[in-house]
N, C-alpha and C positions, 0 to 999 in steps of 0.2 A: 752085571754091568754096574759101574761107579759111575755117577755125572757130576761133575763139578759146575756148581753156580755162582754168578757174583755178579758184581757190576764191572766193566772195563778196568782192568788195571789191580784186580784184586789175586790175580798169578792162577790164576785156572789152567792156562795153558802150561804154567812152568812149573807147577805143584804135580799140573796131571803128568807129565812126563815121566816125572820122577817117581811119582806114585805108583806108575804102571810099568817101572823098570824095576821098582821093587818088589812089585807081586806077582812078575810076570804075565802080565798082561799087554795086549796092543794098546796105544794108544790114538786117540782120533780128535781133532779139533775140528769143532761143528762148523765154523767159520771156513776151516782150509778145505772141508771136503766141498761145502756152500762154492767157493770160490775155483774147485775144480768141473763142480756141475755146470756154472754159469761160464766160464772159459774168459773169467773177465775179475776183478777186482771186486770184491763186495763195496767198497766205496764208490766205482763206475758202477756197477748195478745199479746202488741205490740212487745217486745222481740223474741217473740215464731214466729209470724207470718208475721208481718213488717207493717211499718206505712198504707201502700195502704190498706191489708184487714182490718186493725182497721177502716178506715173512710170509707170504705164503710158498714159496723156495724154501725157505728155513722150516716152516713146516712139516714140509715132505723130507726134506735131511731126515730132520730130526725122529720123524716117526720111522724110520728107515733105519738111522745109527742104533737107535734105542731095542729095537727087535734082536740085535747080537745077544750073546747069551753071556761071554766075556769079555771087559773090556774097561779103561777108562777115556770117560768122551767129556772133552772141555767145552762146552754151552758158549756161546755169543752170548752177547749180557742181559740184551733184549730177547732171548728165547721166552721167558717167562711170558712176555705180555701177550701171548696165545694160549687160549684155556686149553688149547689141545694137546700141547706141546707140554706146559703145566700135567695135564692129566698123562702122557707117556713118561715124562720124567719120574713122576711121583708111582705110577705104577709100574714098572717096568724096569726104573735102575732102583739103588740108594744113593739118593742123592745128598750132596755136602755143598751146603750152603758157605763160601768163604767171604764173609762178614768182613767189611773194612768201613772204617769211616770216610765221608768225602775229604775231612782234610790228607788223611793217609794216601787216599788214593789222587788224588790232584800233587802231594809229594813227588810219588811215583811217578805220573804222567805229565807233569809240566811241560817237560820238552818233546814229549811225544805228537809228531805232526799228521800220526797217521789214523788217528782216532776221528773219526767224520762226528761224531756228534761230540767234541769237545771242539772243535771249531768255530769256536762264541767268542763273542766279546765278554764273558765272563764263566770262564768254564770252572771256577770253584762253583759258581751257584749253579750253573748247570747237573752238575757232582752233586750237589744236594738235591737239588729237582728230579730227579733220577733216583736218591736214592728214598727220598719220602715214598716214590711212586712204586718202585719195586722192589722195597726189603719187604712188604706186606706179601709179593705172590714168592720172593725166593725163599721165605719163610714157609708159605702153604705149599710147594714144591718136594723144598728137601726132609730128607728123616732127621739130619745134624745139622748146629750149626757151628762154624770154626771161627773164632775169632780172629785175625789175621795181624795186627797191630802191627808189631816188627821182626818177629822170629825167623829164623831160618826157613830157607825151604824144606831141606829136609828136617829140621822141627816140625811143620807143621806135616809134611809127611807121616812124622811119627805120630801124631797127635791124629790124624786120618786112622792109619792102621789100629790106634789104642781102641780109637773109638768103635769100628767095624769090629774088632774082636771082642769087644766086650758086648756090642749089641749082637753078634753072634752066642755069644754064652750064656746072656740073658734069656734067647730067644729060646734055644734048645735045654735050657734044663728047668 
């Protein structure tokens, strides 16, 4: 199992796609299956019920997706800020941390209205507040990390695969 990590807006979902159509793998987004358990929007969850019961739901996904044996699964951005969720990622897939900066990612996301914790009156700082607080746990999570700047998708695709296969090669000889 692959997990892709990042903060909002760093293509987890649209890397992993691709990723996992490359390697022939399923692919799973933590958030879609989150939002088929709860029969409701994870943005109405969280509103409805408060940030603690949404991530203990993200939780249980998470330690659920991670027990497959193949696959690539796209992580919600806050998955990380649960040591438990942290310790199934890190033990369980390899995970790939896709590294963006807040200004890169606030590019990408300006007009995006469906993002519940960018709904500030200043959601570059909020972009930075976010990522001060968890590039430290997506760091202690993933085995890689991918820097995301502006390349293609399927660049960084390629740049995924380069990386597993040589930490495969390293690994076995």
């Amino acid at each position: 199992m692959i997990s892709l990590l990042g903060l909002p807006g760093s293509g987890k979902s649209t890397v992993g796609r691709q990723l996992a159509r490359r390697l022939g793998f399923t692919f799973v987004d933590s958030d879609h299956a989150i939002e088929e358990q709860l029969g409701c929007s994870i943005r109405e969850y969280f509103e409805r019920e408060g940030e603690d019961r949404f991530r203990d739901v993200e939780e249980a996904v998470i330690d659920r997706l991670t027990q497959e044996p193949h696959g690539v699964l796209s992580t919600g951005g806050g998955s990380v800020l649960r040591s438990a969720n942290r310790a199934h990622l890190n033990q369980r897939t390899r995970g790939i941390y896709l590294r963006s900066s807040p200004d890169e990612l606030f590019r990408r996301l300006r007009h995006d209205i469906n993002r519940p914790l960018l709904q500030v009156a200043d959601p570059l700082g909020r972009l930075r507040d976010l990522h001060t607080l968890r590039d430290p746990l997506y760091r202690e999570t993933a085995h890689y990390v991918i820097e995301t700047g502006r390349p293609s998708v399927s660049t960084l695709v390629n740049m995924i695969i380069a990386q597993l296969d040589l930490s495969a090669s390293t690994s076995s000889g």
